[in-house]
N, C-alpha and C positions, 0 to 999 in steps of 0.2 A: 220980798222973798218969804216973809214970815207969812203973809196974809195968804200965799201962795198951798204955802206946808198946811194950813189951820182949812184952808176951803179942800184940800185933799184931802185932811185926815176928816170933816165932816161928812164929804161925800163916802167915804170908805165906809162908815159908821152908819149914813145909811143905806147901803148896801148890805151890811151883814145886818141889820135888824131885824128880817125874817128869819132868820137861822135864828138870835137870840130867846127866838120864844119858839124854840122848838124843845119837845119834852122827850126824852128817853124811858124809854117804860122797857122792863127786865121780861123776859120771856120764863123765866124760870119759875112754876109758881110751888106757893111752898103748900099747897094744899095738893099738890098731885092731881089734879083733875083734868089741865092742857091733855089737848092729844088728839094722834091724828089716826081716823078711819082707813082702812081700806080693803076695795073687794074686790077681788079678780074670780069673774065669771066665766067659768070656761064650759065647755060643752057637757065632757065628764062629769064636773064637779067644781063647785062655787066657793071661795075661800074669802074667809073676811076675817080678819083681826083690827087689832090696832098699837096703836106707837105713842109712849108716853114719855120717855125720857127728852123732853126737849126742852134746850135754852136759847137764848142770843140776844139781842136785843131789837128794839126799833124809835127812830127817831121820825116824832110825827109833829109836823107845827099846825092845829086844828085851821088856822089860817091861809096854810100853804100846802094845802094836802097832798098836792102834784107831786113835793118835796119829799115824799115821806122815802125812808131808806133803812136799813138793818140787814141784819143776817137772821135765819132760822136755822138751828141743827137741832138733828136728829140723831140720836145714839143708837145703832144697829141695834144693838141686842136688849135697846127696848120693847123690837119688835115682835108681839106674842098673836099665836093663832090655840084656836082650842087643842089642837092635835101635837103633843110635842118632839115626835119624830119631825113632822113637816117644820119644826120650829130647828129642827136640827138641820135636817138639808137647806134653809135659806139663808144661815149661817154660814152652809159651807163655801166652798170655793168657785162652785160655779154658779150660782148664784147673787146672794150678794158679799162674801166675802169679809166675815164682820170682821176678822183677825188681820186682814191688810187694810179696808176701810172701814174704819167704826162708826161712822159719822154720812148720814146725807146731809146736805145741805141747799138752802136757797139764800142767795145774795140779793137782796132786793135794790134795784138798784133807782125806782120812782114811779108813779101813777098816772094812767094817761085816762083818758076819756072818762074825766073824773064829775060825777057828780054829786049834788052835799044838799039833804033835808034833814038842817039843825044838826045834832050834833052827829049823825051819817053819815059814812061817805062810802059811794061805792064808784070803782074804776078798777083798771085792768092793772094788777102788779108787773112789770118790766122787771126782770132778774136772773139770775144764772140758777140753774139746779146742777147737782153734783151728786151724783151717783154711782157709788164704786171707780172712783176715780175720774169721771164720765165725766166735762161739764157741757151743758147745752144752753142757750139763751130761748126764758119761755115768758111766752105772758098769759098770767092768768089771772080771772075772776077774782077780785077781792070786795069785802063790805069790813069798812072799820066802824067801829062806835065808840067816840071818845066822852066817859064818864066821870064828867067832872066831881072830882070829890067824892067817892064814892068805896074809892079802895076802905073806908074806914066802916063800911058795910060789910063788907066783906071777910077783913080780916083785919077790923080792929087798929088798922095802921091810916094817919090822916095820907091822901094822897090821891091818884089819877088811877083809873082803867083805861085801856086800849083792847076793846073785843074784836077778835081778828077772825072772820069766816070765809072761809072759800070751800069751792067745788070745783074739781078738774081732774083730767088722766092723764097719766104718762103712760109711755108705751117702754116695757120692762128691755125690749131689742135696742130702743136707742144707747143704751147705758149697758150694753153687754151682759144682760141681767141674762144668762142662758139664752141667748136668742137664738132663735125659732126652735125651742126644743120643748118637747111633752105639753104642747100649748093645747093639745086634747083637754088633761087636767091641771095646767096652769097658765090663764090667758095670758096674753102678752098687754093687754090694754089693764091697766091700774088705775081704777079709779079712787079718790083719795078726798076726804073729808075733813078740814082742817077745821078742829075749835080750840081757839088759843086765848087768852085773855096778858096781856100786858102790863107792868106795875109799876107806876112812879109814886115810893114815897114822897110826901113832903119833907 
């Protein structure tokens, strides 16, 4: 019985040994720099800002990239355009509603058609976005760069980078974002430029 319990609990151990070297890196950075583009090109008139308030994390094993998983949020009323009338009607209620939803989010839920040269990887992110309560299952474009040791370049702290870039649209009608209204001057396809960098101290 014993020898029984001791080959279970070895196989079990190796089992979880990919997960054991997987690194968590903090989406929060303390230099302010994260942040995500976006530009809605409409007929009338082209609108681009961008969104900096974002945290969450992501757990990436550079071994098991497949595995990778985290949350991304986005604080509504980080989001700024030059114009700060238009910064007040996408606040308001038909729009995105920052005062019922404060928060977009994406659940990242793993990486498929993953490919890796050195420490790069790029494949398609699988995950939920959530928008004004909205949630939808998307997959998009991702490229990770995991920089080993490098956080201490950076900001003086020994530790990991995780450089996280994508390029993708959403369309502002799936998520009730005013759909189909004044898309004259505000398109409904959202194109969105994500540069985020991720931090594991040591």
């Amino acid at each position: 019985m014993k020898k029984h319990i001791l080959a279970f609990a070895a196989t079990a151990a190796l089992g979880l040994a990919p997960l054991a070297n997987a690194i968590d890196f903090d989406l929060e950075d303390p230099k302010g720099v994260n942040n995500i583009v976006f530009l809605l090109d409409a007929p009338l008139e082209s609108i681009n800002g961008t969104a900096t308030g974002i945290t969450g994390s992501v757990s990436f094993d550079p071994a098991h990239p497949e595995k990778t998983s985290g949350k991304l949020v986005v604080a509504v009323d980080s989001l700024s355009v030059a114009n700060p009338k238009m910064v007040e009607h996408m606040m308001g209620g038909k729009w995105l509603d920052q005062a019922n939803h404060p928060t977009i989010t994406f659940e990242l839920k793993g990486l498929t058609n993953v490919s890796q040269d050195g420490s790069k990887v790029k494949g398609t992110a699988k995950g939920v976005m959530t928008i004004k309560g909205v949630s939808k299952e998307m997959d998009v474009p991702v490229s990770l760069s995991y920089l080993k040791g490098k956080l201490a370049d950076r900001q003086r702290t020994p530790g990991d980078i995780l450089v996280i870039r994508s390029n993708f649209s959403v369309s502002r009608s799936d998520f009730d974002v005013n759909a189909g209204q004044q898309e004259d001057k505000v398109a409904d396809e959202v194109e969105l430029r994500l540069s985020v960098g991720g931090f594991a101290p040591y």
